[in-house]
N, C-alpha and C positions, 0 to 999 in steps of 0.2 A: 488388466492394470494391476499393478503391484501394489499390496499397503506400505505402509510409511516404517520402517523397522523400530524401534525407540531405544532413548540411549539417555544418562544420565544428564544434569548439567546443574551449575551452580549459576544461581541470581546473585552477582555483586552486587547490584542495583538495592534489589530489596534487604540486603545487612546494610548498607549504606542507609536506607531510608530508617530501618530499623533504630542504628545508633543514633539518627536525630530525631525521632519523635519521643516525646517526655511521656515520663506512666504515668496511667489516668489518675487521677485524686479518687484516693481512699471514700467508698462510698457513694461516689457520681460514676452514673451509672451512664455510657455514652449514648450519643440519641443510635435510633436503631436504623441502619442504611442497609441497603440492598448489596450482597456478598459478587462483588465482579471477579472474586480472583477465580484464578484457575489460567488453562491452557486452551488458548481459541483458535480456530483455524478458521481461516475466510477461503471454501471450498466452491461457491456456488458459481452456477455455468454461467448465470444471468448477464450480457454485454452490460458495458457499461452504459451506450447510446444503442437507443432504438435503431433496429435496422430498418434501407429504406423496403426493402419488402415487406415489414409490418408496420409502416407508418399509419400512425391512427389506431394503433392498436393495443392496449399497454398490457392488456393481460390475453394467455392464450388458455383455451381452455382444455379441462384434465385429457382428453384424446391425441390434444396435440401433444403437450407435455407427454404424455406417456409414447407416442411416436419417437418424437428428440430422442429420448431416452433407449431408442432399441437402435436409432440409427448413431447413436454417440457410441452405444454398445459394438456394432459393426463394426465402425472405421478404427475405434482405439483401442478393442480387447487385446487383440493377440499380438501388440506391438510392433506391427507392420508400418503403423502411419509414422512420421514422426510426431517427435512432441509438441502439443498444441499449446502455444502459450496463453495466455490470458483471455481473451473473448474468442480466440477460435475455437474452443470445445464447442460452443454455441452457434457461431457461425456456421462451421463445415457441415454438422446437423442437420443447420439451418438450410445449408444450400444442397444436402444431401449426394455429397461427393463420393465417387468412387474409392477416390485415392488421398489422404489429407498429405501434403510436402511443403516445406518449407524451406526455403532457403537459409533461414537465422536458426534452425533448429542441431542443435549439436547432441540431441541421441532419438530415440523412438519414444512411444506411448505407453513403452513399459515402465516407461519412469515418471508417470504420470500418477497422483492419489486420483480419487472417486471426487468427481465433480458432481454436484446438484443442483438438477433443472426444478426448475417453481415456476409458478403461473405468469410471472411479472418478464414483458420484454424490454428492459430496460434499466440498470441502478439508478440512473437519473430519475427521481422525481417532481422535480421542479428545475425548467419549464415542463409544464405537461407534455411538450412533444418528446421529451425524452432525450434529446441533443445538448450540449453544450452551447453553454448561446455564444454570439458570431464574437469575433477576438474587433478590439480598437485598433485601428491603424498602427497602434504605439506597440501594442501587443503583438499583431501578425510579423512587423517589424521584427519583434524580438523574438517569436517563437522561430523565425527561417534562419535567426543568423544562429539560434543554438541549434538548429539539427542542421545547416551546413557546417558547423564547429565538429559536429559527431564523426562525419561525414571524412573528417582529413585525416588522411592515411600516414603524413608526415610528418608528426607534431614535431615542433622545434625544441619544447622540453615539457615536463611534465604537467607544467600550467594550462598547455594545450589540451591535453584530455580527460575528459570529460570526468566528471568529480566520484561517480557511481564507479569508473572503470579502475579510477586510484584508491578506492575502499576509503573514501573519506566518509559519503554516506549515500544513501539509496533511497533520500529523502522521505517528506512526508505531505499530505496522506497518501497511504497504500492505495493508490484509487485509481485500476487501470488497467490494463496492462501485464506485464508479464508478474508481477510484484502484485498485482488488486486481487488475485484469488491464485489458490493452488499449492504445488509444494513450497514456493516462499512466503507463505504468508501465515505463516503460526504468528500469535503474540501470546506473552506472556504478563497476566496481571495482577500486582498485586497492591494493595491496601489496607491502608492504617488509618486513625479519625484524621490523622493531618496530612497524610501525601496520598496519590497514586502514582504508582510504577506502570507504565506500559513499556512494556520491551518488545521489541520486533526481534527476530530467531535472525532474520538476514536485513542487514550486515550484525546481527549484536548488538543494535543499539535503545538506549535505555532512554526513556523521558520520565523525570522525577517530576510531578505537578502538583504543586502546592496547595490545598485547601484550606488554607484560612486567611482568605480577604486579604494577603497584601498586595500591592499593584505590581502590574507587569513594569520592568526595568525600563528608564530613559529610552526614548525612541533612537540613539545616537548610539545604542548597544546592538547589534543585529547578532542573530545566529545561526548555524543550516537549518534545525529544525521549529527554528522561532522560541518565542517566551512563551509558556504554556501556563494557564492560572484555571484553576476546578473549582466547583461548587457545586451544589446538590442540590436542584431544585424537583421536590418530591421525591420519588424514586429513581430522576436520573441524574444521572453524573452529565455536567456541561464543563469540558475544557473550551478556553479560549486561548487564541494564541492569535499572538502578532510578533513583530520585531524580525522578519524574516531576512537573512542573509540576502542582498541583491543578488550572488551567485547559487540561489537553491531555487530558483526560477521552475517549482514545479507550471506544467502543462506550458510553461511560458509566461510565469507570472513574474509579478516582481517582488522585491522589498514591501510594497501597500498591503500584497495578499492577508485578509484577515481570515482565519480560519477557526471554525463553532462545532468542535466534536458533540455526539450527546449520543451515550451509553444508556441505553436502558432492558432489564432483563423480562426477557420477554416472555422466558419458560425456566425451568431447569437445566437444557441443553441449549438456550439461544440469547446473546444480545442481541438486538435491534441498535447497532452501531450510525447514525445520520451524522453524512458531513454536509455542511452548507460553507462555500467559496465564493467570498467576494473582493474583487481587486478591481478600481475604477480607472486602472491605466490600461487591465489585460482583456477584461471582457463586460461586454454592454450592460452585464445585469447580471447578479449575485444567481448562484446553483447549487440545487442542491440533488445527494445520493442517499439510498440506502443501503446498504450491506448487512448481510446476517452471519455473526458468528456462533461458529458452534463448537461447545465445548468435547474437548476430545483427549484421552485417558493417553495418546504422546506424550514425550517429553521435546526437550528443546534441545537442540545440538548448536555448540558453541561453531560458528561457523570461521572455518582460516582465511577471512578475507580481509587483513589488517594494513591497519591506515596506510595508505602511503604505495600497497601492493608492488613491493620493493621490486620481486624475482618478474614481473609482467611488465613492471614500468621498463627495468632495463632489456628485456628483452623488444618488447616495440621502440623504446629509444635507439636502441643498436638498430634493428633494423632501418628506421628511417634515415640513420646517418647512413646505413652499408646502399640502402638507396640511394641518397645523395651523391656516394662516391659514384655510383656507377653512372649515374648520368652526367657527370662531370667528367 
């Protein structure tokens, strides 16, 4: 498996937050909070949900861990398999395959960074079982008609496809999937007494969160990534966020989704990053994850996936009409 090569890059984000926080008064000394910046990668093998082969089981112990680890070594050293996106590293492991393939994979294992196995089978921490609790009728409703939307090979214009594939955004939280660990999941963070910047590397996108007590915007304002409001209680940082864009429907949620990041530094090399999800339309009962980020001496690469993904839109546009012609 390849390391990550590094390469330079500029935070607009953080001059932006820079030019609006005012310099501290001469003599007041700020209270003293725990230093989040830096560069973090969410690298760990961990699935999101418990698999059913380890139901009942939420931590493995160091033999097996150390097992995973020579058979993750097998299947993905020498770039034979292809690339395992998001909880396959753990999976195939898991299932101790000959051959890891994929159908949605578009290179090998070579292009994979160093995943890291730990004792826990599962990010979900609550419910205890480790699963995602069951979706409302309203929800299952809405999570089928957005993956048959994915699904359509013929969009009639650009509206049609799907908002990650036109680099509007790759929503939020990272929590999943090909995006919840691995090479696209670097963030970059940075802090001042009145904002944080959390910036994701892919797509480039920047959350400016305000830390000083003013409310989140009219409910009548929505936006992809929500209204984000921070505060400090002890040593972690608590974002909250509502006001969700009805079209950023992460796992199938809606507009209600309220979301409760909490940042807390665990070591020198580690947040203790907890999201807790709760939406009363999408699912029975509020969940909660943990993820471990770990700080890493990368940089961040500006990535070419700009809004709108003009040269890809027309290329599938044309396609579906030179379809159309021909079955006509």
């Amino acid at each position: 498996m390849s390391g990550r090569p590094v390469a330079s890059s500029g935070v607009m984000a953080w001059l932006a937050v820079m030019s609006l926080t005012p310099a501290p008064v001469a003599g007041q000394a700020p209270p003293a909070r725990p230093d989040l910046q830096g560069v973090w990668i969410s690298n760990g093998a961990t699935p999101l949900e418990r698999p059913k082969r380890l139901e009942g089981k939420s931590r493995l112990n160091d033999e097996e861990v150390a097992e995973l680890k020579r058979r993750a070594h097998r299947l993905f050293k020498d770039g034979n398999s292809d690339f395992p996106g998001g909880d396959n590293v753990f999976l195939a492991a898991l299932a101790d395959v000959d051959h890891y393939k994929s159908p949605n994979a578009t290179s090998g294992s070579d292009d994979m960074i160093e995943r890291e196995f730990d004792n826990r089978t599962a990010l979900i921490v609550d419910p205890a079982d480790g699963k995602v609790p069951p979706l409302t009728p309203e929800g299952a409703k809405r999570q089928a008609a957005f993956a048959a939307s994915r699904l359509r090979s013929e969009p009639a214009g650009p509206e049609d496809v799907s908002f990650d594939r036109r680099c509007l955004t790759f929503g939020m939280p990272r929590l999943g999937g090909n995006y919840g660990a691995g090479p696209y999941s670097y963030y970059q963070i940075v802090q001042t007494p009145d904002y944080v910047v959390l910036t994701m590397e892919f797509i480039h996108e920047a959350r400016i969160i305000p830390l000083d007590g003013r409310p989140h915007l009219p409910q009548s304002i929505s936006q992809w990534d929500g209204d984000s409001r921070g505060r400090w209680e002890g040593n972690t940082l608590v974002v909250d966020t509502t006001n969700f864009s009805p079209k950023a429907h992460f796992m199938g949620s809606s507009e209600h989704l309220h979301l409760v990041e909490r940042f807390t530094r665990a070591d020198a090399d580690t947040i203790t990053y907890e999201i807790t999800l709760s939406d009363p339309t999408t699912w029975t009962k509020p969940w909660t994850a943990v993820i471990r980020l770990k700080q890493t001496r990368d940089k961040m690469y500006e990535v070419a996936c700009h809004e709108g993904n003009y040269y890809s839109m027309q290329g599938v546009l044309a396609g579906a009409r030179a379809a159309e012609k021909k079955q006509n």
